[in-house]
TORKOL-4160 file (C-alpha; in steps of 0.2 Angstrom, whole numbers, padded with zeros to 4 digits, m for minus):
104
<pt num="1" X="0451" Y="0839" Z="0255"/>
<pt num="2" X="0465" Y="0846" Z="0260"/>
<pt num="3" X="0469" Y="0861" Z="0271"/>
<pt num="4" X="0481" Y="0875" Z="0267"/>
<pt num="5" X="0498" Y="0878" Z="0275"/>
<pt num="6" X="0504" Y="0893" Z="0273"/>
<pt num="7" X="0520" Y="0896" Z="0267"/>
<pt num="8" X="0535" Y="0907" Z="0278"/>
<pt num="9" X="0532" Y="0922" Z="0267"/>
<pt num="10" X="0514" Y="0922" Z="0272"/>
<pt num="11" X="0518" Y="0921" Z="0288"/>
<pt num="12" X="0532" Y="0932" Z="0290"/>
<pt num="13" X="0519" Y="0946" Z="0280"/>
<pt num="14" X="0506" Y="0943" Z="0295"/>
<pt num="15" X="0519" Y="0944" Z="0308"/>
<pt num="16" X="0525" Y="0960" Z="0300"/>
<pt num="17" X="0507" Y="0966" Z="0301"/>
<pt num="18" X="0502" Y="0963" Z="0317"/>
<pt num="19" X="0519" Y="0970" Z="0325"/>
<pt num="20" X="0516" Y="0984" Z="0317"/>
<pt num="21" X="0501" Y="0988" Z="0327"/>
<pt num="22" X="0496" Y="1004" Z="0336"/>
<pt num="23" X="0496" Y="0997" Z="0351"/>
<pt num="24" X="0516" Y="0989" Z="0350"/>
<pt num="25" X="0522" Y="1007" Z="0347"/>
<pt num="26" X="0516" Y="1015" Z="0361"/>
<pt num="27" X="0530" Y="1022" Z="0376"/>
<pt num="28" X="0527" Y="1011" Z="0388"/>
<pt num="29" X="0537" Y="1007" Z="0407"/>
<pt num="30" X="0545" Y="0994" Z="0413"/>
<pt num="31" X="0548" Y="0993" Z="0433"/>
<pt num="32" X="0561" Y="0983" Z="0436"/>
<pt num="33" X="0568" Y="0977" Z="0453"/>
<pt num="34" X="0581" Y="0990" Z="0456"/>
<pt num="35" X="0575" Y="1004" Z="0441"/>
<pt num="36" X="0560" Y="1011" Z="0431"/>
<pt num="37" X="0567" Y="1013" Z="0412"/>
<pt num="38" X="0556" Y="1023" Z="0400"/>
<pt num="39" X="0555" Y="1014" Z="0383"/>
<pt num="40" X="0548" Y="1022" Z="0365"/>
<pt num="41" X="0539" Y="1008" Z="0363"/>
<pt num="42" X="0535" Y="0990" Z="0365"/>
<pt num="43" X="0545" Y="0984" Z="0354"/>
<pt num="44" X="0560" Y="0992" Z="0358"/>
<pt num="45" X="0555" Y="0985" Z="0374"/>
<pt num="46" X="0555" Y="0969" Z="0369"/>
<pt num="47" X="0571" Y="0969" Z="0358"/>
<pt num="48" X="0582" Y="0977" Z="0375"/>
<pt num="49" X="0572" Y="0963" Z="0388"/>
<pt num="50" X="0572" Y="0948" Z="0378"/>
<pt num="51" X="0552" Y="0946" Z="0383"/>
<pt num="52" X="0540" Y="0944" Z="0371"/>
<pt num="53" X="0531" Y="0957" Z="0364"/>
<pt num="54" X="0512" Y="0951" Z="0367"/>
<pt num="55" X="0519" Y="0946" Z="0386"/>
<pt num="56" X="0522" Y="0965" Z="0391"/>
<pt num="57" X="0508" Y="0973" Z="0380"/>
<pt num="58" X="0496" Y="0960" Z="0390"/>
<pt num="59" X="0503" Y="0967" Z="0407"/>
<pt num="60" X="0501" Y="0983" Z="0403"/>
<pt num="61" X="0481" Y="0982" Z="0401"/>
<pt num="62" X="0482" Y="0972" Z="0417"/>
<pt num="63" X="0479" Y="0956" Z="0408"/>
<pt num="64" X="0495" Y="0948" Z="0417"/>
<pt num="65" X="0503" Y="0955" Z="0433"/>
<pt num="66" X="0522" Y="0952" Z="0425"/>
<pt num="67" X="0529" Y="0948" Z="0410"/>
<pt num="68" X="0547" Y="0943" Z="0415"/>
<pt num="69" X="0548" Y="0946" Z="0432"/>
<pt num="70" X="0545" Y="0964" Z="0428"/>
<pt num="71" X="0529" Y="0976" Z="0430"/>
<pt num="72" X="0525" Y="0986" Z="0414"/>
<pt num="73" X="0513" Y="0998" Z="0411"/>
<pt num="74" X="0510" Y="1011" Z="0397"/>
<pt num="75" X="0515" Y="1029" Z="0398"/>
<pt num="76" X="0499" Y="1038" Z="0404"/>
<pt num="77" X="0490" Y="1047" Z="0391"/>
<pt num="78" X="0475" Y="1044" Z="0379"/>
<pt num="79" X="0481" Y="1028" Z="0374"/>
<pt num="80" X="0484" Y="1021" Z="0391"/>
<pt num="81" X="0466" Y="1026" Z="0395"/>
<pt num="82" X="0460" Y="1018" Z="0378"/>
<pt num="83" X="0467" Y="1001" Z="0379"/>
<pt num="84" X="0464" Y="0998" Z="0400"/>
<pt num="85" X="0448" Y="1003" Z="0398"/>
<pt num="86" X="0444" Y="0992" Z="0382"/>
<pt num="87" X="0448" Y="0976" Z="0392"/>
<pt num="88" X="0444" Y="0979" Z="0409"/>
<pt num="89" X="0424" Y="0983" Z="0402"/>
<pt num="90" X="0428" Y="0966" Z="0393"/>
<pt num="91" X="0432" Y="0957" Z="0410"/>
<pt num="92" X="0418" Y="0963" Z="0419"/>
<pt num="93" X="0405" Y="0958" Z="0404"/>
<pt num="94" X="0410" Y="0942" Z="0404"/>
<pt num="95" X="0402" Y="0927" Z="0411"/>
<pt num="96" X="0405" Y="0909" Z="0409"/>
<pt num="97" X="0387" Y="0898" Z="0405"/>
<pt num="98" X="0395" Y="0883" Z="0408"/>
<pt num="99" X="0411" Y="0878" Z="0417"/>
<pt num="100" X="0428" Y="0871" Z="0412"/>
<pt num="101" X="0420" Y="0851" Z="0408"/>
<pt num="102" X="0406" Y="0857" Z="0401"/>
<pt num="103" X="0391" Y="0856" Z="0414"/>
<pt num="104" X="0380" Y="0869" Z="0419"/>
């Protein structure tokens, strides 16, 4: 039996997808040490910065504090209330039934 590996075309079209997400084009706000910049979204953010996209979509939930020694955060509006309310209802339902090595 053997297990598929998919080819760079396949992956390249899944990439392609998943960046084209919502959630990545959304104006979002990086503070950095000596400026806030407004940016249309996080891509742009991330082609200007050099951090990865998932890295500064994660800390504009509150998922991470900083993604490249930078705070993000999304432009307030529906969206922001959207996406920071999804996870932190996420983090409060969540328990762990058994710890790290597997005992209870």
């Amino acid at each position: 039996m053997s297990l598929h590996q998919p080819t760079p075309e396949e992956i390249g079209a899944k990439l392609k997808k998943k960046q084209q997400q919502r959630k990545f084009h959304l104006p979002v706000i990086g503070h950095f040490a000596d400026r806030s910049v407004l940016f249309n979204s996080i891509m742009q953010a991330s082609e200007v910065t050099g951090i990865h996209y998932s890295l500064i979509f994660e800390a504009c939930i509150g998922k991470i504090f900083k993604a490249g020694n930078v705070v993000w955060e999304y432009q307030k509006g529906n969206h922001y209330i959207k996406y920071k309310a999804y996870y932190i209802n996420v983090q409060d339902k969540y328990t762990r039934y058994q710890t790290f090595n597997g005992w209870t």
